[in-house]
Backbone as JSON Lines, residues from 0, in Angstrom:
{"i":0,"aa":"X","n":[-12.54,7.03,-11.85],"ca":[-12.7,7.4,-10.47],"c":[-11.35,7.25,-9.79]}
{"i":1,"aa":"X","n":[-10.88,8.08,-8.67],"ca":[-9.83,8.15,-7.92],"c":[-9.48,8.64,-6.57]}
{"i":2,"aa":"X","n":[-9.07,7.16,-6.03],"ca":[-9.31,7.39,-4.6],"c":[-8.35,7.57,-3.79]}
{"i":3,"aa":"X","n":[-7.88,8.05,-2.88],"ca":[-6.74,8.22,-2.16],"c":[-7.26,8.18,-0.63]}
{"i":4,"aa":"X","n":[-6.56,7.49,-0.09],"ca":[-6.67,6.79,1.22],"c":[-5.17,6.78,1.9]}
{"i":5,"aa":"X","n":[-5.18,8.12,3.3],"ca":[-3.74,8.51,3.74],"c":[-3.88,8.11,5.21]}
{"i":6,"aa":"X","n":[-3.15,7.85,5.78],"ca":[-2.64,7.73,7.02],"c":[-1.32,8.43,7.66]}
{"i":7,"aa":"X","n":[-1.48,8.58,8.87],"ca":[0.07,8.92,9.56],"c":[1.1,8.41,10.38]}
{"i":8,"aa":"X","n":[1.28,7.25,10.07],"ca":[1.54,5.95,10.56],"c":[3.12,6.19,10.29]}
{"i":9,"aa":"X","n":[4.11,4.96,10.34],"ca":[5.51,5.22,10.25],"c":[5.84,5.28,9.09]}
{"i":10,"aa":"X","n":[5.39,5.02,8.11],"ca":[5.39,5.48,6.07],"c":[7.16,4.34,5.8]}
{"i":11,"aa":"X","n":[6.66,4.52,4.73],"ca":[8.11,3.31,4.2],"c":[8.78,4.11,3.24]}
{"i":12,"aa":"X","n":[10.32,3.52,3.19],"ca":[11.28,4.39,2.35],"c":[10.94,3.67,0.89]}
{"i":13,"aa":"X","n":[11.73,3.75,-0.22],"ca":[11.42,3.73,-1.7],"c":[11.1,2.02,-1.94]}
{"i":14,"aa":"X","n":[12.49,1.6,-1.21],"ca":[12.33,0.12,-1.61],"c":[11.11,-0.51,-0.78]}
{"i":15,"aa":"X","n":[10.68,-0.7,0.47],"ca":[10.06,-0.85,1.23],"c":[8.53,-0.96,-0.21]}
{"i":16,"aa":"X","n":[8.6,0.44,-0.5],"ca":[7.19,0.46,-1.56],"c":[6.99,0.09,-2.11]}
{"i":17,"aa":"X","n":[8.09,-0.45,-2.92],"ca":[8.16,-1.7,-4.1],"c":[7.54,-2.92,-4.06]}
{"i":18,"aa":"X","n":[7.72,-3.04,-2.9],"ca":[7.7,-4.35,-2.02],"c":[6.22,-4.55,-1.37]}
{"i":19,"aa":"X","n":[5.81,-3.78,-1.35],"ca":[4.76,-3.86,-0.62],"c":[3.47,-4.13,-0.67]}
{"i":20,"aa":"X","n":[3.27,-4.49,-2.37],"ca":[2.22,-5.22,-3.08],"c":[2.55,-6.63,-2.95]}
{"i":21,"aa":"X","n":[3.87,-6.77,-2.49],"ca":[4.13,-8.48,-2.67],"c":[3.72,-9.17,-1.66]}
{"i":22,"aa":"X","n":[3.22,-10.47,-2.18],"ca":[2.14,-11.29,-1.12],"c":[2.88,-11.68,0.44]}
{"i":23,"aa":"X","n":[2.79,-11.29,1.37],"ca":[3.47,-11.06,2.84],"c":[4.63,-10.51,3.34]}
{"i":24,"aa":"X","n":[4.55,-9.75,1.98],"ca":[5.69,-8.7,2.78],"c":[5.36,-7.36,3.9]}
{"i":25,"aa":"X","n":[6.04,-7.76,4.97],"ca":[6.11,-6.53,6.22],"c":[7.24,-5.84,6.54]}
{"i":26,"aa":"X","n":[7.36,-4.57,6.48],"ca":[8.56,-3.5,6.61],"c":[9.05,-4.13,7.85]}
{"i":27,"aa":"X","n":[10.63,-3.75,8.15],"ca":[11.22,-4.18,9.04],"c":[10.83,-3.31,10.48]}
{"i":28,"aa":"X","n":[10.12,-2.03,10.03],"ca":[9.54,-1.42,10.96],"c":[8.5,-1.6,12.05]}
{"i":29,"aa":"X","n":[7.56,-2.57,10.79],"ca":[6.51,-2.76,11.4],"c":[6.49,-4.22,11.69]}
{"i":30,"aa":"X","n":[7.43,-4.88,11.9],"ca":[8.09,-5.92,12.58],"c":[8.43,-5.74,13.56]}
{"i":31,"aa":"X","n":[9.2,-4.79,13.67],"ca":[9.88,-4.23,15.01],"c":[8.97,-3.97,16.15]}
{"i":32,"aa":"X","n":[8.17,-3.09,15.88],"ca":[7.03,-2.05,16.72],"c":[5.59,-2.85,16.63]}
{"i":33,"aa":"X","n":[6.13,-4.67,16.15],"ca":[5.05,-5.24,16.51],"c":[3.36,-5.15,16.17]}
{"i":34,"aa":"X","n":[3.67,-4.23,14.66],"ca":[1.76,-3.6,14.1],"c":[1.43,-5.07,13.89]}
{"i":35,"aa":"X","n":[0.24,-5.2,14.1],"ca":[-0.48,-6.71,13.31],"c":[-0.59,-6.65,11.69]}
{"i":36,"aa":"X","n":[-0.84,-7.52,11.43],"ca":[-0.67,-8.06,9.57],"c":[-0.38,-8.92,9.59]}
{"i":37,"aa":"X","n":[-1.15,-9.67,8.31],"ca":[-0.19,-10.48,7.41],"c":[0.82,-10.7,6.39]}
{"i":38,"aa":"X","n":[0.45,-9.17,6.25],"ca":[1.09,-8.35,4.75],"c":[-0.03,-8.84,3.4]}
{"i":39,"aa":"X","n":[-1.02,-9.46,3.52],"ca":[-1.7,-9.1,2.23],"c":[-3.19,-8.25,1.64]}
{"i":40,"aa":"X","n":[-3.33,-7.45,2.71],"ca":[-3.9,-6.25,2.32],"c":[-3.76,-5.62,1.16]}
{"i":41,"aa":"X","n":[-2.32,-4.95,0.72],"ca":[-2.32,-4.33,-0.44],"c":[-2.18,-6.15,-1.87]}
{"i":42,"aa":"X","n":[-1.49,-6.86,-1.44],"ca":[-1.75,-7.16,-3.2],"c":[-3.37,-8.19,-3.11]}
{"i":43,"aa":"X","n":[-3.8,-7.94,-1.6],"ca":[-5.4,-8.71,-2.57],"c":[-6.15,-7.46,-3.14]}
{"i":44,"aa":"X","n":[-5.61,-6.32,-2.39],"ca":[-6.32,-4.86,-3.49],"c":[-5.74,-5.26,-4.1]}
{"i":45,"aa":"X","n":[-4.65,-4.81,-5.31],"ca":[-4.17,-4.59,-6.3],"c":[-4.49,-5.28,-7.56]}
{"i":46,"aa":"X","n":[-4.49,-6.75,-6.56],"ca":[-5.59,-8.02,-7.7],"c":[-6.99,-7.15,-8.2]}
{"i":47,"aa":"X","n":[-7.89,-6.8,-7.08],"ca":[-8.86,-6.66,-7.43],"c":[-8.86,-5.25,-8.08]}
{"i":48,"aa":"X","n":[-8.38,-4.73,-8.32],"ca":[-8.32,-3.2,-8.49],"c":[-8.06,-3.59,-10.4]}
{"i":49,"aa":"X","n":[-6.62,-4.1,-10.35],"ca":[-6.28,-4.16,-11.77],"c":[-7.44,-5.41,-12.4]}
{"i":50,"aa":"X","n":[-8.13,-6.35,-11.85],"ca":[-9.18,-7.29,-12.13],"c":[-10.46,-6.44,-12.91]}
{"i":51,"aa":"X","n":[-10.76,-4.7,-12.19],"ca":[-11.49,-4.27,-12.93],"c":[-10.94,-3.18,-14.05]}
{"i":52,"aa":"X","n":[-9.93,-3.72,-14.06],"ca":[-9.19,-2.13,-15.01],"c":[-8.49,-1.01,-14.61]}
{"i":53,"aa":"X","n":[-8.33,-1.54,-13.24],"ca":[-7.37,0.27,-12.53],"c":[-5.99,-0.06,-12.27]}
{"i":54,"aa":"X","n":[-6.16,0.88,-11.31],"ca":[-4.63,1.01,-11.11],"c":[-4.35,1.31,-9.26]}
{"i":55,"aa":"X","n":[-3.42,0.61,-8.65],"ca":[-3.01,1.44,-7.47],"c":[-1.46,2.08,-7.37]}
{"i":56,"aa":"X","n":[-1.41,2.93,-6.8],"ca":[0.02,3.69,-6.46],"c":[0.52,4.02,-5.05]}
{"i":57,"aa":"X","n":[1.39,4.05,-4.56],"ca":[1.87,4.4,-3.08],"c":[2.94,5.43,-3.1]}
{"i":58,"aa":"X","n":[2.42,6.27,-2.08],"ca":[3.18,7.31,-2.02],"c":[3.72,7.1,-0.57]}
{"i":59,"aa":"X","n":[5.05,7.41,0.1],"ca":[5.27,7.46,1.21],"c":[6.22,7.95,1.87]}
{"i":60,"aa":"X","n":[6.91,8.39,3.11],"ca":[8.38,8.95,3.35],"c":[8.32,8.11,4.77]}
{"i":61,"aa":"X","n":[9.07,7.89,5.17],"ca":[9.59,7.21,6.47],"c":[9.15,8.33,7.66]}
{"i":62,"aa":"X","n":[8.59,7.68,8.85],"ca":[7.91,9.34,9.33],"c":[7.09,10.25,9.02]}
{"i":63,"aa":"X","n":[6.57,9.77,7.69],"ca":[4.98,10.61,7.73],"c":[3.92,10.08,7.02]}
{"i":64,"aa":"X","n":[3.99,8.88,6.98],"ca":[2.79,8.12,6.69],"c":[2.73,7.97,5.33]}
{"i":65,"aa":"X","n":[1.78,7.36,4.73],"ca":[1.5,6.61,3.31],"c":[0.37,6.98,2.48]}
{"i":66,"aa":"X","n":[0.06,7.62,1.26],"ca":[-0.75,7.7,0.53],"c":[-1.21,6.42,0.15]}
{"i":67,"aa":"X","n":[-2.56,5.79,-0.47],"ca":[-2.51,4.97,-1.45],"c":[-3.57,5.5,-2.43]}
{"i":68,"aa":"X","n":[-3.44,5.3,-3.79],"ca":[-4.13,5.72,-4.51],"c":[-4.67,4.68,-5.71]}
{"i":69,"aa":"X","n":[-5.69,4.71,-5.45],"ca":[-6.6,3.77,-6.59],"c":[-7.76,4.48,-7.37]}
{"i":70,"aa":"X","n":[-7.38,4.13,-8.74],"ca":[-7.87,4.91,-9.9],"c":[-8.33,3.36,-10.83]}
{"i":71,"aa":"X","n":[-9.84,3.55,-10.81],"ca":[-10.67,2.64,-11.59],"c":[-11.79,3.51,-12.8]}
{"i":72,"aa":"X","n":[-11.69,2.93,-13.39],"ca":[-12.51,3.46,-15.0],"c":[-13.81,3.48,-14.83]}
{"i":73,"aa":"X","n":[-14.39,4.43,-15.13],"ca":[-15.84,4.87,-14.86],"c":[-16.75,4.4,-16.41]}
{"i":74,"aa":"X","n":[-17.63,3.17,-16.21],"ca":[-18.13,3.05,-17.52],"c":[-19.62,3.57,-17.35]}
């Protein structure tokens, strides 16, 4: 199964994405412009995602928002 979940929000450049499974990390953007978070949204998904066998991915460009995509095994 595969899910993709997009927004149009301020999107992050390459490194930013890297980063962004890691437990409280927040773009310098969304520091700036004050969004709420803690930053661990994406890696308590990612736990649970790879916990059943999947996978997540992020797609994004600075200025046009963020894909995320989660792909779990259909038994």
């Amino acid at each position: 199964m595969v899910c993709s979940i997009a927004d149009a929000g301020i999107g992050m450049d390459g490194l930013e994405q890297e980063q962004a499974v890691t437990k409280f990390f927040r773009s310098a953007r969304s520091r700036e412009t004050a969004i709420p978070g803690a930053g661990l949204g994406l890696p308590i998904s990612k736990t649970i995602v790879e916990g059943h066998g999947g996978s997540i991915s992020l797609r994004s460009a600075p200025g046009e928002g963020t894909t995320v995509t989660v792909s779990l095994p259909v038994s």
